[in-house]
LOLO-93886 format. One record per residue: z, y, x of N, C-alpha, C in turn. Coordinates in steps of 0.2 Angstrom, whole numbers, plus 5000, padded with zeros to 4 digits. Example, Ala and Ser with C-alpha at 12.3 -4.5 7.8 and 13.67 -1.06 7.14 Angstrom:
2
503949725066503949785062503949845066503549895064503649955068503950005064
This chain:
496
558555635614558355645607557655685607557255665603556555675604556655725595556355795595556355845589555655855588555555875583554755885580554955965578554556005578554556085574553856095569554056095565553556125560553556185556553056235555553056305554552456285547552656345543552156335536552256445535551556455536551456535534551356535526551756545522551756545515551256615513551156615505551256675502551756725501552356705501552856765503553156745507553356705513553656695518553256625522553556635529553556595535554056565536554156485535554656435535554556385541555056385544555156325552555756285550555556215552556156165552556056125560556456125560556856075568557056005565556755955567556955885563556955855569557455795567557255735574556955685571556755625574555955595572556455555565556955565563557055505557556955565554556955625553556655685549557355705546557855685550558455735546558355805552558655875546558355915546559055965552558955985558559256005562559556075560559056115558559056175556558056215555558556265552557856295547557756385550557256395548557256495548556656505544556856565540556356595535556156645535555556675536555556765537555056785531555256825527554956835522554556895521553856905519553456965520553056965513552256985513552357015508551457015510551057025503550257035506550057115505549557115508549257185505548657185499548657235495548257235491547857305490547457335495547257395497546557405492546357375487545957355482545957335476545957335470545857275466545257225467545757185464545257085468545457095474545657115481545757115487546457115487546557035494547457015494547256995503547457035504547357045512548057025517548256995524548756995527548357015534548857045538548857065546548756995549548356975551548556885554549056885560548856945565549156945573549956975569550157035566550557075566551057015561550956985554551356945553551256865554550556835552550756765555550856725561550556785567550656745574551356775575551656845572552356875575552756845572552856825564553056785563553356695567552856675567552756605572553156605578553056665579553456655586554056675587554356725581555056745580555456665577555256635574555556585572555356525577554956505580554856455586555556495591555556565591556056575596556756525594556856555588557456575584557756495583557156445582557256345582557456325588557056355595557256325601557856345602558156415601558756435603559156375598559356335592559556305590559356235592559156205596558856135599559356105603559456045599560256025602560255995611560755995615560756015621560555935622559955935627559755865630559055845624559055885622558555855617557755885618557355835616556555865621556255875613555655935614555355955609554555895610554655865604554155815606553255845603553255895601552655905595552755975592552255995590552156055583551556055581551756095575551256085570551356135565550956185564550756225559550556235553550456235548550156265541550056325539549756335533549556415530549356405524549256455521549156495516548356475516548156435511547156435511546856425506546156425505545856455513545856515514545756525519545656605520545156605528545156685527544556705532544856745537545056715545544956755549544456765554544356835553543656845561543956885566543756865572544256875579543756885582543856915589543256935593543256895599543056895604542956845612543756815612544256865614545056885613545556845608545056845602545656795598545856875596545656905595546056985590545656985583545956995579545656995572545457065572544557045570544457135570544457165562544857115558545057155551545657105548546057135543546357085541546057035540546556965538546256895535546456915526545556885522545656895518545956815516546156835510546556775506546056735502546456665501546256625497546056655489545956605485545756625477545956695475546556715478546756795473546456835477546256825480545656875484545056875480544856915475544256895470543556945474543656985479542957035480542157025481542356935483541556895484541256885478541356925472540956875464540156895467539956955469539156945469539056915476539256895480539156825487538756765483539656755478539456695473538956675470538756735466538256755462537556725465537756755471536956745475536756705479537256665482537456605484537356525481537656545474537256505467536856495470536256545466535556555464535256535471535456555477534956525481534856465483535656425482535756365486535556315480535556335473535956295467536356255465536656265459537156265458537356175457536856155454536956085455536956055465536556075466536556055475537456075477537556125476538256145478538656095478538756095470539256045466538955955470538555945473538555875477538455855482538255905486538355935493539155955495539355995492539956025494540555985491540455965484540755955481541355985476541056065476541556115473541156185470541056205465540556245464540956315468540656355468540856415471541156465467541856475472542256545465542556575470543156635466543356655470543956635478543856535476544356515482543856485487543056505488542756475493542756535498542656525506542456565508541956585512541356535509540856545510540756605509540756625503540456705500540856735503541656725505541656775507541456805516541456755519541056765524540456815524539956785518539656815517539656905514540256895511540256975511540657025514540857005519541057025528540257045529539857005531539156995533538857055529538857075523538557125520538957185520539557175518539857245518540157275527540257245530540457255534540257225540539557265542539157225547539457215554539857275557540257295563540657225564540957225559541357185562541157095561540557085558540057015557540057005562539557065566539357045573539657055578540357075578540957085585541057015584541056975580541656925578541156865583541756825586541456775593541856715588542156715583542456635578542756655572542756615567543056625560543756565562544156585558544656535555545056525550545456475550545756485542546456485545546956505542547756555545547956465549547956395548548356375554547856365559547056365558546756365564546856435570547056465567547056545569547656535575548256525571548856485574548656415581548356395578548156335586547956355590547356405590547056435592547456495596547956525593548356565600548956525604549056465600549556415603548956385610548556355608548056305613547456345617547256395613546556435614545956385613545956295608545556275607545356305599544656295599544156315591544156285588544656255582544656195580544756215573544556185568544956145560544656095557545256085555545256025554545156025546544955955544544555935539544455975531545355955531545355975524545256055525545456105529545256175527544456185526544456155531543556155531543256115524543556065520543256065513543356105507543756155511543856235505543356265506543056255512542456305514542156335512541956325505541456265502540856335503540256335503539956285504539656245511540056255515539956265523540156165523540556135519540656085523540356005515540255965521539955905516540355855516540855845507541355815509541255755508540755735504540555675505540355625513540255685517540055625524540555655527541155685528541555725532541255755537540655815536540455825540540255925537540355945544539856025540539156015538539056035533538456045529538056085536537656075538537456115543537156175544536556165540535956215537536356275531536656235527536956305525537456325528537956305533538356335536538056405541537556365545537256415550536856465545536856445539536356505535536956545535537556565530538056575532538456605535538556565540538756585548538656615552537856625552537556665557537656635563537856705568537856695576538656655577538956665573539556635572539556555575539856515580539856415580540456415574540156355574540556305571541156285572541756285572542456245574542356175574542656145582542456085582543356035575542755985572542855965565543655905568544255925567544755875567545255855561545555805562546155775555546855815557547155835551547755865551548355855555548255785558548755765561548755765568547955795572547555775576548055825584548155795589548455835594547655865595547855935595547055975598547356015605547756005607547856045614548656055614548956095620549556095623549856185622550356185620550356245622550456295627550056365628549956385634550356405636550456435642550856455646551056545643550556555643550556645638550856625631550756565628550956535621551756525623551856505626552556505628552956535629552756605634553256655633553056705628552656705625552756725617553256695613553156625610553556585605554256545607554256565616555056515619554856435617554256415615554256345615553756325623554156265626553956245631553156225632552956255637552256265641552356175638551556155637551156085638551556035633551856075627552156025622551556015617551255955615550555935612550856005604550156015602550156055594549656005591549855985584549355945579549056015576548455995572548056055569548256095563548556035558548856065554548456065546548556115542548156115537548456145531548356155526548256205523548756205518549456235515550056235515550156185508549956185506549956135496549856065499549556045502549455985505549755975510550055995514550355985517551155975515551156005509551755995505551955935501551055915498550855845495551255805501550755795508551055745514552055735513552055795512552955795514553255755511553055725505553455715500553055655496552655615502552455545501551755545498551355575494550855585490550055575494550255505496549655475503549155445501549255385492548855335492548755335484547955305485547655335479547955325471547755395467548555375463549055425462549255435469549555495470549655565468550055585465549755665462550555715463550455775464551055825468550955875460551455895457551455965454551956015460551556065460551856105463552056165459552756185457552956245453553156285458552556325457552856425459552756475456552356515461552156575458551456565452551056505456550656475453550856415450550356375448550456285449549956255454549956215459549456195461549456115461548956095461549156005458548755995463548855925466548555885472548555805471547755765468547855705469547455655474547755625476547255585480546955545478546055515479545755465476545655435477545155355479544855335482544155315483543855365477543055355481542855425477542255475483542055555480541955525474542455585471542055625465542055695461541555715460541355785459541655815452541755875450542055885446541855965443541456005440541456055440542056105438542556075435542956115433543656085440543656075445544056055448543756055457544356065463544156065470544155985470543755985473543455885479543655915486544155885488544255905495544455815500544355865507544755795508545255795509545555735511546455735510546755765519547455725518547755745524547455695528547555625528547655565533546755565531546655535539545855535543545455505536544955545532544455475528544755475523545155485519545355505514544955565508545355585503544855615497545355625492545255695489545555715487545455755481545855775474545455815469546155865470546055935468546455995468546356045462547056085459546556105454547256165455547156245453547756275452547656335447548256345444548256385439548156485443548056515440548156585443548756625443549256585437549656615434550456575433551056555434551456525432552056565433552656545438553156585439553056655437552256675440552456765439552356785431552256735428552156755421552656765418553356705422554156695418554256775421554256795427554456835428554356885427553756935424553456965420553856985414553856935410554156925404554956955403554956905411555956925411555957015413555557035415555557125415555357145410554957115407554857165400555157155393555557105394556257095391557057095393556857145396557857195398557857165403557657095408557757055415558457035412558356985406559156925406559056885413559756865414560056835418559356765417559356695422559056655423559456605419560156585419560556585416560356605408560256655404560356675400559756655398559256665399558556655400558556575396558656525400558556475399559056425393559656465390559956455387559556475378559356525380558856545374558256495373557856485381557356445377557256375376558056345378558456285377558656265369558656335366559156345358558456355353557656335356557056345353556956285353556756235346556456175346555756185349555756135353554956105354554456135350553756175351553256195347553456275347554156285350554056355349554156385339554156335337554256365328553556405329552756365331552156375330552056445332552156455339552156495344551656485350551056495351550656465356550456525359550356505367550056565372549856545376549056565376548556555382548856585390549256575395549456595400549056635404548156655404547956685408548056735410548656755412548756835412548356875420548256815422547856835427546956815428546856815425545956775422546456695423546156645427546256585426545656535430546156515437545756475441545756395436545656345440545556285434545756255428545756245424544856225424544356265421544556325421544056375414543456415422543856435425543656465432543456525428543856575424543656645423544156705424543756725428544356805430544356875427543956825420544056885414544756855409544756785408545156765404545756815404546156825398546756865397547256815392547756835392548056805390548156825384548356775378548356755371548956735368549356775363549856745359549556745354549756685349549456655341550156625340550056665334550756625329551256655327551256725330551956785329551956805325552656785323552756825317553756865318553856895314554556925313555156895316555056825314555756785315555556725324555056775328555156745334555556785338556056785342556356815347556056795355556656825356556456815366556456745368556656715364556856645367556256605365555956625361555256595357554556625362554956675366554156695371554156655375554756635379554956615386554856535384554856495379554856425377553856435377553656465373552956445373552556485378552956495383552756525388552456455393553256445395553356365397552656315394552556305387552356255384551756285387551456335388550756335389550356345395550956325400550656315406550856255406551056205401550956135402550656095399550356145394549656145392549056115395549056175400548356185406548556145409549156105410549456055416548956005413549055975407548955925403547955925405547755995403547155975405546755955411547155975415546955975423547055885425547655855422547855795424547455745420547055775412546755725410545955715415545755775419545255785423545355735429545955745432546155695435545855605435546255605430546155545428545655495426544855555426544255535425544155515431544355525439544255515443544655435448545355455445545655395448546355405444546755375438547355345434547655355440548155395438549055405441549255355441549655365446550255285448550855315448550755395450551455415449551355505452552155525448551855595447552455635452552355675458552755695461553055785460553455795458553555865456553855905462553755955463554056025471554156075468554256125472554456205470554956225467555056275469555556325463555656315457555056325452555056305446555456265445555756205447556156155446556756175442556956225444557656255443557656245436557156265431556956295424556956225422557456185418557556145416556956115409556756205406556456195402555656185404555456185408554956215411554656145413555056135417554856025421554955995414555255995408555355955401554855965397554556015398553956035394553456005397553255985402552855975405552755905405553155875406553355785405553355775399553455795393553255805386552455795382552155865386551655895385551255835385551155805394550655765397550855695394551655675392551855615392551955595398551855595405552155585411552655605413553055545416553655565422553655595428554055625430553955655437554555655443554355635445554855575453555255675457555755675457555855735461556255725467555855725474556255725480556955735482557155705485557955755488557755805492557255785499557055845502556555895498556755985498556455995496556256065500556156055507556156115511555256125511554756075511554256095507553756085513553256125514552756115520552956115526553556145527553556145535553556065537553956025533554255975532553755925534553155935532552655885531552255895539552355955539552255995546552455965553553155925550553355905556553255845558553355815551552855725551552255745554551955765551551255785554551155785563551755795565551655815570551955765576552555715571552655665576552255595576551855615570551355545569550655555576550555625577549955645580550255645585550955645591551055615597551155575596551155495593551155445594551955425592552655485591553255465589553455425583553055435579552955385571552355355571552555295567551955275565551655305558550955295559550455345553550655305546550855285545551055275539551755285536552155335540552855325539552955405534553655405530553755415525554255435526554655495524555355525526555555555519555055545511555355555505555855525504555955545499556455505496556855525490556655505484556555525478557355505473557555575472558155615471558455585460557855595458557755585451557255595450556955585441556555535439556555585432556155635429556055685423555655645418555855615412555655575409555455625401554855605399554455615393555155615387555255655383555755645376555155635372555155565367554755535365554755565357555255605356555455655350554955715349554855715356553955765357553655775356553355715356552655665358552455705353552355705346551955695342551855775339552355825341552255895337551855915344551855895350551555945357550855905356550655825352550055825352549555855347549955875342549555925337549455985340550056025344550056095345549656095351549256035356548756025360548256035360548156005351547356005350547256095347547756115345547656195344547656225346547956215353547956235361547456265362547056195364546556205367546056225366545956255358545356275354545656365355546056395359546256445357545656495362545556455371545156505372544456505372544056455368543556455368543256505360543756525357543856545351543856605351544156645357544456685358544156745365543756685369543356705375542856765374542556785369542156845369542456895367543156885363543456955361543756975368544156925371544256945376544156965382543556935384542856975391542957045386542657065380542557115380543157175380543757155380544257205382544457215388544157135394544057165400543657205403542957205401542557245403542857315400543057325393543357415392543857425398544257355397544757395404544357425409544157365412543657395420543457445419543057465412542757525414543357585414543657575409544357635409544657625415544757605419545157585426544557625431543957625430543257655433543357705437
């Protein structure tokens, strides 16, 4: 029997699965951690101390469960992205790896990275205007703030190339990380933008450029007696963990789209031919030459949960029972979700969050329903962005958030779309391990190990009170945008 392992370094956890090549699932292991936030706007992880110890606690922990007679054919990695690690000659990270998006500390990078490069050149070049999920600027402001370690650094990465890299010791990433880059990579020809990377980049090279599924090297011998996985078993490259979750769960051909419910939403569609978006990521996809649009909120699950603290922490159970026993609309109840500013599509990390409509006779149950409803609000408007680029064929839903019956209903309401929900639902690793028997040659590149569980259908009794309460929706933060910059800016300063 021939086994595939795939590992995904989450935001709160590290997940490995053991599969055999039909992708039924042998066993699993989870280690769960936490980021550091030694700043505000700064969301930092130890790279070596949790995602390579990690990695290797759980590679131990799959091979000791690896059924007797059976050969490890492949591995394959993911992560949390993009993100920045700088390492030295060694592969030692000479400071934490910063995070993706919620890591906000590069805004004057951005600022000035704009203006030099321009902003339209960006947006056609890259393909992605610059904010807080590129990390260009933040390379850039490692480079400024913290020269020492600019110049120690012998290579950058993003958390699975980091990973390859102590598995194989080869400098690689692969495609799609490198079109978070932004503005480092040209998605349009699949290639580094070259001039502004080395403007950038400096003394830093370049990572030589591969596909997710790509065998980039063997695992070493020193990689070995670290993680217990057998010296000279091929390692695919890997990629960046929401996609990779997309692959898991079939989302390959144009058409294609992923809701991801968690702490966030993140949404993944595949397209067919570039197109640029200013309020949206153009990346590329998983499989070789492919294209892709990506968009995510900054706020979702942590807002139910919020909520559920600041109202006594009811049960989930109770929770949902309440916002179950509120018609549709909330009884004109509406709420801007930004309680964290708001990555797509507004891209503001002033925005705050908005309730309109309160009055006496709303309860707990009436927060928690128009909570829902207006993250599937901001769903509705990302998908109709979507759509200017390539019409749905079909909508694929994942995550926790699932649980929240009212949650997935509001949202297939809201948009008027279906959403196809997997049986498997163990998530990136998953995708992680296909990935990795398509890249030894064990599967063919088109093979598919979904397999769609149920089918969350629009209530057509909706349709027409969520289209009025849309169009009201959506006029709340442009209405609302100055009063509330300027209560950010008091804070900031109060917080001074």
């Amino acid at each position: 029997m021939d086994t595939l392992l795939g590992i995904d370094m989450g935001t709160g956890s590290t997940k490995g699965v053991l599969v055999d090549s039909s992708g039924t699932v042998l066993a699993t292991e989870t280690i769960s951690h936490g980021m550091d936030l030694p700043r505000p706007g700064w969301a930092e992880v130890d790279a070596e101390a949790v995602w390579w110890r990690e990695v290797c606690a759980i590679s131990t922990a799959l091979m000791a469960r690896q059924p007797a007679g059976a050969t490890l054919a492949g591995v394959c990695v993911s992560g949390v992205g993009p993100c920045l690690v700088l390492c030295d000659a060694d592969l030692r990270p000479l400071r934490p790896a910063i995070l993706y998006g919620i890591d906000t500390r590069a805004h004057a990078e951005i600022t000035s990275l704009t203006a030099e490069l321009g902003e339209s050149s960006i947006l056609e070049r890259a393909g992605t205007l610059l904010s807080s999920q590129a990390v260009g600027p933040k390379i850039e402001w490692v480079r400024n703030h913290e020269p020492q370690v600019f110049d120690a650094a012998a290579g950058w990465y993003g958390s699975n190339s980091y990973i390859a890299a102590k598995l194989t010791g080869e400098y690689v990433m692969d495609h799609h990380t490198a079109s978070q880059c932004d503005p480092l990579y040209a998605t349009r020809d699949f290639t580094w933008n070259k001039d502004w990377a080395e403007r950038i980049c400096g003394h830093l090279p370049l990572p030589s450029l591969v596909w997710p599924s790509d065998v980039v090297g063997q695992v070493s011998v020193e990689a070995a007696r670290e993680t217990g996985l057998p010296a000279g078993v091929p390692v695919a490259a890997g990629t960046v963990d929401a996609y990779s979750e997309a692959f898991s769960v079939g989302v390959r051909r144009p058409g294609d789209q992923m809701l991801m419910y968690g702490s966030t939403m993140f949404l993944v569609q595949v397209i067919d031919e570039y197109h640029s978006d200013p309020t949206l990521w153009t990346t590329t996809g998983v499989d070789p030459h492919t294209l892709a649009l990506a968009a995510g909120t900054s706020t979702a699950g942590t807002m139910i949960n919020w909520l559920q603290s600041l109202t006594g922490k009811p049960s989930f159970e109770e929770l949902t029972a309440e916002a179950l026993a509120v018609p549709a609309g909330s009884e004109g109840l509406l709420m801007l979700p930004y309680l964290a500013g708001e990555r797509t599509p507004v891209f503001d990390p002033n925005a705050r969050g908005v309730l309109a409509g309160l009055t006496l006779r709303h309860g707990r149950g009436h927060l928690f329903r128009a909570a829902y409803e207006g993250i599937a609000f901001g769903i509705r408007q990302i998908l109709e962005r979507f759509d200017d680029a390539h019409e749905a064929s079909r909508t694929v839903a994942v995550g926790g958030g699932l649980k929240s019956p009212v949650w997935a209903q509001a949202i297939s309401d809201v948009t008027g779309r279906s959403q196809l929900v997997p049986e498997q639902a163990i998530g990136a690793s998953y995708g992680d391990a296909l990935l990795a028997g398509i890249g030894v040659g064990l599967l063919p590149a088109d093979t598919d190990w979904a397999t769609i569980e149920r089918e969350i259908t629009p209530d057509p009794r909706n349709r027409e009170r969520y289209e009025e309460l849309f169009a009201t929706w959506a006029q709340l933060y442009p209405a609302t945008r100055e009063q509330v910059h300027r209560l950010a800016a008091a804070d900031s300063y109060s917080a001074g």
